[in-house]
C-alpha positions as CSV (number, residue, x, y, z in Angstrom):
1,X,0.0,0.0,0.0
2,X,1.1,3.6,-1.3
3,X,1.3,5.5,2.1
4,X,-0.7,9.1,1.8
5,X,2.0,11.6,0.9
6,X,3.2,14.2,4.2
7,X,1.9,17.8,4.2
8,X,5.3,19.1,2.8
9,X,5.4,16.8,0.2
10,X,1.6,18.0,-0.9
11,X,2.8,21.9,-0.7
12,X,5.7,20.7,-2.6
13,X,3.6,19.4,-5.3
14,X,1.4,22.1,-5.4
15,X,4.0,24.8,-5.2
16,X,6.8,23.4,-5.9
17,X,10.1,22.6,-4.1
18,X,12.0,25.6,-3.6
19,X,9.0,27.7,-2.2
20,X,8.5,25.4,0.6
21,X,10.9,24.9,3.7
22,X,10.4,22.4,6.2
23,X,14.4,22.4,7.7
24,X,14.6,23.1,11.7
25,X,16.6,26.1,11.4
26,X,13.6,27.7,8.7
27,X,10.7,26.3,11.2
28,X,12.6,27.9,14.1
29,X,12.3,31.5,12.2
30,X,8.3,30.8,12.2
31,X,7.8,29.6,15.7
32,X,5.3,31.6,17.9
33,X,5.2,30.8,21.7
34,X,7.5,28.1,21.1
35,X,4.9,26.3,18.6
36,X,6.6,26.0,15.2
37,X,4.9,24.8,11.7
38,X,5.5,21.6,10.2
39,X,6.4,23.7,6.9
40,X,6.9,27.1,5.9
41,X,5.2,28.5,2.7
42,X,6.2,31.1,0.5
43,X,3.7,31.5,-3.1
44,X,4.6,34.0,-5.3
45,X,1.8,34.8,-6.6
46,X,-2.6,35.4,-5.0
47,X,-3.4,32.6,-7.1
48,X,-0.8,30.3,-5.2
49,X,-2.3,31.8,-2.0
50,X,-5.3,31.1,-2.6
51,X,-5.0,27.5,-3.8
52,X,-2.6,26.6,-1.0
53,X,-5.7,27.5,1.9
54,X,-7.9,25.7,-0.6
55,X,-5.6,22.5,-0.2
56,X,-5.1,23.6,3.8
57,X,-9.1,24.1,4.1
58,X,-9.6,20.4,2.2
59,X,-7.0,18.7,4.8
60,X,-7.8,20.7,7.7
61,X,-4.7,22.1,8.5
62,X,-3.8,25.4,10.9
63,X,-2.6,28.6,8.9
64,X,-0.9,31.4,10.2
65,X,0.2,33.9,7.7
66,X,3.3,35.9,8.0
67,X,3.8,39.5,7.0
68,X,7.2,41.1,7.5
69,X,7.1,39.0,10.7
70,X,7.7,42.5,13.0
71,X,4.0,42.3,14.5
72,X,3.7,38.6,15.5
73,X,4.7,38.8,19.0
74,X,1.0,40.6,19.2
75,X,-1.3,37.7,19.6
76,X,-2.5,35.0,21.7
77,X,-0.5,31.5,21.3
78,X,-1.5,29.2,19.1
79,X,-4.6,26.3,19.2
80,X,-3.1,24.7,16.0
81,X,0.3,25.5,13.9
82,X,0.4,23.5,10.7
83,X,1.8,26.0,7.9
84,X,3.5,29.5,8.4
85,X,2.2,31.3,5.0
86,X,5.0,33.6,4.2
87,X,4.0,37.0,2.2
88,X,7.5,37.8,1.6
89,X,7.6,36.6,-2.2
90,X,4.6,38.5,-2.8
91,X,6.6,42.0,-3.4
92,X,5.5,43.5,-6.5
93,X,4.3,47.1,-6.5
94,X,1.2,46.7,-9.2
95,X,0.2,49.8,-10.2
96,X,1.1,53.3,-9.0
97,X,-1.3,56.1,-10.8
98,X,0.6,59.6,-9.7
99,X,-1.9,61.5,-11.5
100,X,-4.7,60.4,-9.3
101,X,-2.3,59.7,-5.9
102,X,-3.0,55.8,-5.7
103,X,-1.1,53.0,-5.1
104,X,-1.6,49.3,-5.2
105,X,1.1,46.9,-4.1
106,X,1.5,43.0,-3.2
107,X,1.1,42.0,0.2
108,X,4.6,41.7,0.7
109,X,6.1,44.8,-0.6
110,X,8.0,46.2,2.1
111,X,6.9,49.9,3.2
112,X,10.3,51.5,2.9
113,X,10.9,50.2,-0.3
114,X,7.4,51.5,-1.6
115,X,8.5,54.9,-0.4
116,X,11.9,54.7,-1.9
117,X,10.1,54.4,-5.2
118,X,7.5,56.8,-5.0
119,X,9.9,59.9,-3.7
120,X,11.0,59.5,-7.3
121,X,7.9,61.2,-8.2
122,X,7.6,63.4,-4.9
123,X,5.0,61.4,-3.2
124,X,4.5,59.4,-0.2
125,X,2.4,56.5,1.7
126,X,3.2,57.7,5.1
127,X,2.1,54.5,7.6
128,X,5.1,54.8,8.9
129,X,8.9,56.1,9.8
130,X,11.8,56.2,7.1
131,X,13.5,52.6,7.2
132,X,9.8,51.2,7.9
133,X,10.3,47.4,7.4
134,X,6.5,46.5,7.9
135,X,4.8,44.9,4.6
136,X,1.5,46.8,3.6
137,X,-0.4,43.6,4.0
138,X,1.5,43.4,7.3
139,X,0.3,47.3,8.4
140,X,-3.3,46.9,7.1
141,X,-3.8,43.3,9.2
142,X,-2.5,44.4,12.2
143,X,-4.0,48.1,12.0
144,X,-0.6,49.3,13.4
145,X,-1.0,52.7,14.8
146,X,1.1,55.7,12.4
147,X,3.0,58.3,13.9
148,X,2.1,60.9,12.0
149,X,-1.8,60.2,11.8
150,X,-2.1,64.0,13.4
151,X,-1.3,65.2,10.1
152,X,-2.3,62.2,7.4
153,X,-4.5,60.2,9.4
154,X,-4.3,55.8,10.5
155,X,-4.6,53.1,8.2
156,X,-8.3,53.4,7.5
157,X,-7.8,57.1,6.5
158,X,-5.4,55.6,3.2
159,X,-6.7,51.9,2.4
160,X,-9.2,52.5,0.2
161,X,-8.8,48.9,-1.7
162,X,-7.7,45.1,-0.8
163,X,-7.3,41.6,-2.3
164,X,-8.2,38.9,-0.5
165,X,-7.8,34.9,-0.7
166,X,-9.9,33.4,1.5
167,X,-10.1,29.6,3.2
168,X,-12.1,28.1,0.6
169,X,-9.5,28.9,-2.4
170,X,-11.5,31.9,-3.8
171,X,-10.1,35.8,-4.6
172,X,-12.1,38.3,-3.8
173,X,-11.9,42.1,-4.0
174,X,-13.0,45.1,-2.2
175,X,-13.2,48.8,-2.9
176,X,-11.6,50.5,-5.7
177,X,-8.5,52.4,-7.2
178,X,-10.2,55.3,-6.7
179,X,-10.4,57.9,-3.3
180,X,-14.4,58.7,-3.7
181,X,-16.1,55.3,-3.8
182,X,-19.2,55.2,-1.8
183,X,-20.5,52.1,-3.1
184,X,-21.7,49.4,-0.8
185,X,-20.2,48.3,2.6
186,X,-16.7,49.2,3.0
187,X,-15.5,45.9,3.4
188,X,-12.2,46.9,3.6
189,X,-12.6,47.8,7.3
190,X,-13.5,44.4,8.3
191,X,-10.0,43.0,7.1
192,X,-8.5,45.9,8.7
193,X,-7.0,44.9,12.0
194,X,-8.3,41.2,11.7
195,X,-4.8,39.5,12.2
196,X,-5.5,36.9,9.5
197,X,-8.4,35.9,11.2
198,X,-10.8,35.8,7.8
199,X,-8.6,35.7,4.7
200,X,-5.2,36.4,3.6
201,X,-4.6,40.1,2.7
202,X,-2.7,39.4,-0.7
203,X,-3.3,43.3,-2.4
204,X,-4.2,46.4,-1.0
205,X,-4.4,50.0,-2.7
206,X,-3.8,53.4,-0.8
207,X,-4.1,56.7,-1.3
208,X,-1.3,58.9,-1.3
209,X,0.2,62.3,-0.3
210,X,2.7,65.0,-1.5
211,X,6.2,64.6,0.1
212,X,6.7,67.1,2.2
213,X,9.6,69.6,1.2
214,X,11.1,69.2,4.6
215,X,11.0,67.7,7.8
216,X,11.4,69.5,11.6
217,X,11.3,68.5,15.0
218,X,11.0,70.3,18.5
219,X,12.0,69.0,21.6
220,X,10.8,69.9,25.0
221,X,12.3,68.6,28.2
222,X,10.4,69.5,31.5
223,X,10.6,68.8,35.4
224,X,7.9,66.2,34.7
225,X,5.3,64.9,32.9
226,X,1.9,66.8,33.4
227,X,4.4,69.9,32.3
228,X,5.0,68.0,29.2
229,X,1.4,67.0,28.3
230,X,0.4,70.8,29.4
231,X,2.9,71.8,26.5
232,X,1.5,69.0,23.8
233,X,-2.2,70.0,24.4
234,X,-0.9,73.7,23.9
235,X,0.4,72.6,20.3
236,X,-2.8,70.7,19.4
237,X,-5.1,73.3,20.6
238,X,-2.9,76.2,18.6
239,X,-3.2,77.0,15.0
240,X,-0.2,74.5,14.0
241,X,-0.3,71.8,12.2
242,X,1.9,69.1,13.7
243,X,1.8,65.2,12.3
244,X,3.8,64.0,15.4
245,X,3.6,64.6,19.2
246,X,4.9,62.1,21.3
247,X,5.8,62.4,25.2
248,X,8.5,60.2,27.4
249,X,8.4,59.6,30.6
250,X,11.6,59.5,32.8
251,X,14.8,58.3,31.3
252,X,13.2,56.9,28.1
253,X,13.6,60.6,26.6
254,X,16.9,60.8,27.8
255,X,17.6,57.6,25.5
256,X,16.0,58.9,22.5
257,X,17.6,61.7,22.6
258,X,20.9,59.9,22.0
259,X,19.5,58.2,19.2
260,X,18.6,61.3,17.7
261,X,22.0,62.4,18.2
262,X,21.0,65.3,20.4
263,X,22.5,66.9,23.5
264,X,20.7,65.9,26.4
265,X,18.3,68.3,28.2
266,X,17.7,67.2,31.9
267,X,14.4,66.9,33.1
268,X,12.0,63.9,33.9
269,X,10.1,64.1,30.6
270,X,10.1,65.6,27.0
271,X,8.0,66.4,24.4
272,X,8.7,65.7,20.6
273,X,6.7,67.8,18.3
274,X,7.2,67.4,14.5
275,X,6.1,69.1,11.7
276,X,6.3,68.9,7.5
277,X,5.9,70.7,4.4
278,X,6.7,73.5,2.9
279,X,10.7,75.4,4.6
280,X,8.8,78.7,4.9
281,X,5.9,77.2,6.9
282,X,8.2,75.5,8.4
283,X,10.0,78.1,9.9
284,X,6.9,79.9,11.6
285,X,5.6,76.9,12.9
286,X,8.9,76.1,14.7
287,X,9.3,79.4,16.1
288,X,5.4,79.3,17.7
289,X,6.2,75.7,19.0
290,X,9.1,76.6,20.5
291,X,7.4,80.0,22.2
292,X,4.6,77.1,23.3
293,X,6.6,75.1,25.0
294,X,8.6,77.5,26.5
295,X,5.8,79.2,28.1
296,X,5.4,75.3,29.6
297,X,8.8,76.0,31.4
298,X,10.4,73.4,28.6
299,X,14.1,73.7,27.5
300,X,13.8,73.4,23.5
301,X,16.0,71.9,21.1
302,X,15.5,72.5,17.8
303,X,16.0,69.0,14.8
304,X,16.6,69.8,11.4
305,X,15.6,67.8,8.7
306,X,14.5,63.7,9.5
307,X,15.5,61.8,12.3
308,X,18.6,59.3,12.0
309,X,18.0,56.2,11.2
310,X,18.8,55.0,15.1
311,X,15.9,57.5,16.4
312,X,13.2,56.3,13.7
313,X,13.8,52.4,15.3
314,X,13.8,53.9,18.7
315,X,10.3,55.0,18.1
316,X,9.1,52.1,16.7
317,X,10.0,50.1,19.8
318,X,10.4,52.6,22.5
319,X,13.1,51.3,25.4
320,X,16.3,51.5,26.0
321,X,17.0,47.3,25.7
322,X,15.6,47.0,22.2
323,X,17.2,43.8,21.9
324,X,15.7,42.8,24.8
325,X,13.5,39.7,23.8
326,X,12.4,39.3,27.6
327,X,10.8,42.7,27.6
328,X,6.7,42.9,28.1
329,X,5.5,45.4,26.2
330,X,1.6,46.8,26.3
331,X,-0.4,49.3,24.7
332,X,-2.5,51.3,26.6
333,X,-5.2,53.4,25.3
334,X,-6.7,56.5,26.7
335,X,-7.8,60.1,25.9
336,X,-5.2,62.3,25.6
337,X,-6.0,64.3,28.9
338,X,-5.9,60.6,30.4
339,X,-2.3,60.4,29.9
340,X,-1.0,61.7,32.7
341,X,-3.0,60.2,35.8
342,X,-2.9,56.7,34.0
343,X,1.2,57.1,33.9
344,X,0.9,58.0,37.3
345,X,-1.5,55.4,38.6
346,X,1.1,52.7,36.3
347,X,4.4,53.8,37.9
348,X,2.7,53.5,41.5
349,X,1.3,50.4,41.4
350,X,4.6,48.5,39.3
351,X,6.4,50.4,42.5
352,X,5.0,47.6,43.9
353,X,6.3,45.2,42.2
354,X,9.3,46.7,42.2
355,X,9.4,47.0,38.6
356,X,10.1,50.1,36.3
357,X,8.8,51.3,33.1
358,X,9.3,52.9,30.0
359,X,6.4,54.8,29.0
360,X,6.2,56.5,25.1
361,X,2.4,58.2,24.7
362,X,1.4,59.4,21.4
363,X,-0.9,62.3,22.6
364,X,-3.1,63.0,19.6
365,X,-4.4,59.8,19.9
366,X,-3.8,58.6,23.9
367,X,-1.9,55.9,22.7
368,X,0.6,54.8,25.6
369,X,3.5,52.0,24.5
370,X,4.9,51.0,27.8
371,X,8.0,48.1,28.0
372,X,8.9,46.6,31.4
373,X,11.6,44.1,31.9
374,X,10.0,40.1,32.5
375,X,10.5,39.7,35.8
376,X,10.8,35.8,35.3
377,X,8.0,33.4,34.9
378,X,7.7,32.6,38.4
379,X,6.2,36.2,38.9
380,X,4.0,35.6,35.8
381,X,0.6,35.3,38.1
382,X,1.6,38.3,39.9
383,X,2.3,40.1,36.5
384,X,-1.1,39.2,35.0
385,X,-3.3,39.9,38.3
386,X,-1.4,43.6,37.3
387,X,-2.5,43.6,34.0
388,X,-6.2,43.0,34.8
389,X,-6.4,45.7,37.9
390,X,-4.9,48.0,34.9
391,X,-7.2,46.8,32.6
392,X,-10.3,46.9,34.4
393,X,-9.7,50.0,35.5
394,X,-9.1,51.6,31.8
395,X,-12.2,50.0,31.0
396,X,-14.1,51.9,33.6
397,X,-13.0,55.0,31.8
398,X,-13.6,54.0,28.0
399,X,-9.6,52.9,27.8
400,X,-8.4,49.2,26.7
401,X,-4.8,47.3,27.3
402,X,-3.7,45.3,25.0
403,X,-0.1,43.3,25.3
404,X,1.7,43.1,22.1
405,X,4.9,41.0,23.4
406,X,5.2,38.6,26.0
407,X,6.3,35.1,27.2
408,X,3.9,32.3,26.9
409,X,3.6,32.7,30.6
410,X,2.1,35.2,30.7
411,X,-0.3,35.2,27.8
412,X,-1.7,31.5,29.9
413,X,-2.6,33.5,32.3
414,X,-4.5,37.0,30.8
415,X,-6.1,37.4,27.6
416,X,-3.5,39.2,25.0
417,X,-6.7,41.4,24.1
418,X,-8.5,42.2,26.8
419,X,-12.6,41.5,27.4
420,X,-14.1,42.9,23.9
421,X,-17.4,42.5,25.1
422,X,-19.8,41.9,22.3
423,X,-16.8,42.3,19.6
424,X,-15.8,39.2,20.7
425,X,-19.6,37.2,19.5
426,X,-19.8,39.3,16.2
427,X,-16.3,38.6,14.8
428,X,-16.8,34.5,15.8
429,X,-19.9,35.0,13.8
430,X,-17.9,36.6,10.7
431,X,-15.4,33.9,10.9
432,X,-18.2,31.0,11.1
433,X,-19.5,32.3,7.3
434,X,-16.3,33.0,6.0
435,X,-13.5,30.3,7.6
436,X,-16.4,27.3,9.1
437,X,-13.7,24.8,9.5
438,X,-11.5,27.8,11.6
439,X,-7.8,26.9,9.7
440,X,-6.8,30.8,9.7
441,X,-5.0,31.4,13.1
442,X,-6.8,28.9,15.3
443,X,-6.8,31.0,19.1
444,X,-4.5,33.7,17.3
445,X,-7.2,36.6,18.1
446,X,-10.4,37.0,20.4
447,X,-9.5,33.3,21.9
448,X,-11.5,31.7,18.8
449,X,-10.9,28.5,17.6
């Protein structure tokens, strides 16, 4: 008797050879929680995609896909790891229509490289920070936040088209390559921010801006943090424009400031305030920002031009250990007038636990980033009995927690996403029409099979 051939063996056949890796070393690469794949997958083109969940839907096996890979610590572990569906061949920019500002590119295309090809023409997608790794697919399934949505807006602002495959094999697509389309449901939104829950992101089209002429950045530092906030709510409630206003807390400014390659100021917090477009606006806006946080009692520092390369990775992972795979790292989400006491109820109660933080807010949206060393997983009860006090009190006041990295611990013992209420029932329902036999990141999101 013919024995049935392996999963990598039908992968092989259906992709062939070379775009399938089934090697420890390649598996490691792809392991979540300490659950790796039986195979790794990497079509090259939607229609591979799409047959490949086809075959996985048929055989019932567990699909996670994989972006640029930079968001996967953000998600539950695993109920089922069968095939890590690499985007990373998928890298084609489609179509770019300068006239109209649109752009469509494979899931895989790499943000940084889309916006090296599109300054050619003085435009810009701007999800994200020069040397922006993050695939577009990537961005739009994770709804990352943008640090510069005070100016261009989040994710939902620009996506204005997608390509999906979903688990039964088929390609679908929603919206259109055009900005006013008013037609129907925006299904784009429901893909937005699902984490591969429903389908495999496999195109998506954004709307673009003009690249700014120029680039500058304000620094405040002040004696502590309300000063700081006081100062940042003084530049969104002014007549300037900013895209960027970001606050540290204690030495995490200090730190960015040597990434920026700046002198350092003193203080226990600063403000960053940046601003784009044209020199001669510019200038004006610089010099009222600068009178603004002055009148805070801030020392200023003026930037000119972009950030280094170091202070644009700083931001994107705010601490000091970067490399620091041990770290827990949440995201806290409040109004921006919330900020403050919320840091302050934070740093009293990790006191403690005799834990410090590093705390990065975004204050045009009341997005906290906070990254605390892992105390070890013999503190991980202690650790998650925090996060729920935290969380249950944010939800008192409209706020949420999320954690976006941590040891498998810790994620046994509190839910990654926090209690959704009755987001939770409507998504499972979603995912019952569209992925019934639930291959698409089994317990990845929402705790759903």
């Amino acid at each position: 008797m013919t024995a049935s051939p392996s999963p990598v063996q039908q992968v092989e056949r259906l992709l062939g050879a070379p775009l399938v890796a089934s090697t420890p070393e390649r598996l490691a690469a792809f392991a979540l929680d300490g659950h790796g794949p039986a195979l790794v997958a990497f079509p090259e083109t939607p229609e591979q995609v799409a047959q490949l969940l086809a075959l996985a839907n048929s055989e019932g096996w567990a699909v996670v896909p994989w972006g640029g890979g930079h968001g996967m610590a953000t998600g539950a572990t695993p109920a089922r790891y069968d095939v890590a569906l690499s985007l990373a061949r998928l890298e084609t920019l489609l179509d770019h229509d300068a006239d109209n500002l649109t752009l469509t590119g494979e899931a895989g295309l790499v943000l940084d490289e889309a916006n090296r090809r599109l300054a050619e023409v003085r435009q810009i997608l701007p999800l994200g920070l020069p040397g922006d790794r993050g695939s577009l697919g990537g961005i739009v399934a994770a709804a990352r936040p943008v640090p510069k949505r005070l100016l261009y807006g989040d994710v939902r602002d620009m996506l204005i088209g997608i390509r999906v495959a979903l688990p039964d094999g088929s390609l679908v697509r929603y919206g259109r390559k055009v900005i006013k389309n008013v037609a129907g449901y925006d299904m784009n939104k429901l893909f937005l921010g699902s984490q591969g829950l429903l389908g495999v992101i496999v195109e998506a089209t954004f709307k673009l801006f003009a690249l700014p002429d120029e680039e500058r950045y304000v620094t405040g530092a002040f004696a502590d943090l309300a000063s700081a906030a006081a100062a940042a709510g003084a530049l969104l409630g002014s007549a300037l424009l900013p895209a960027t206003l970001l606050l540290f807390d204690g030495n995490l400014g200090e730190a960015f400031l040597g990434a920026a390659r700046l002198p350092r100021c003193g203080g226990q917090a600063l403000l960053l305030a940046g601003f784009e477009g044209r020199s001669a606006t510019l200038r004006r806006q610089e010099e009222r920002a600068r009178e603004l946080i002055a009148d805070q009692g801030g020392q200023c520092a003026t930037v000119a031009g972009a950030l280094p390369e170091e202070a644009c990775a700083f931001l994107r992972l705010p601490t000091p250990a970067r490399a620091d795979a041990a770290a827990l790292r949440l995201r806290l989400g409040v109004t921006p007038q919330g900020i403050v006491p919320t840091v302050t109820r934070l740093r009293e109660s990790l006191a403690e636990l005799e834990l410090e933080a590093a705390v990065m807010a975004d204050y045009g949206s009341g997005t906290l980033r906070i990254v605390l060393p892992w105390p070890g997983d013999q503190a991980a009860q202690t650790c998650a009995a925090w996060i729920e006090a935290m969380r249950a009190a944010l939800m008192e006041e409209r706020g949420y927690l999320l954690i976006e990295a941590a040891p498998p611990a810790l994620k046994a013992r509190s839910h990654v996403w926090g209690d959704l209420e009755g987001e939770a029932e409507i998504m499972a329902l979603i995912k019952s029409r569209l992925d019934p036999k639930g291959i698409l990141a089994p317990g990845r999101f929402l705790a759903l099979p």
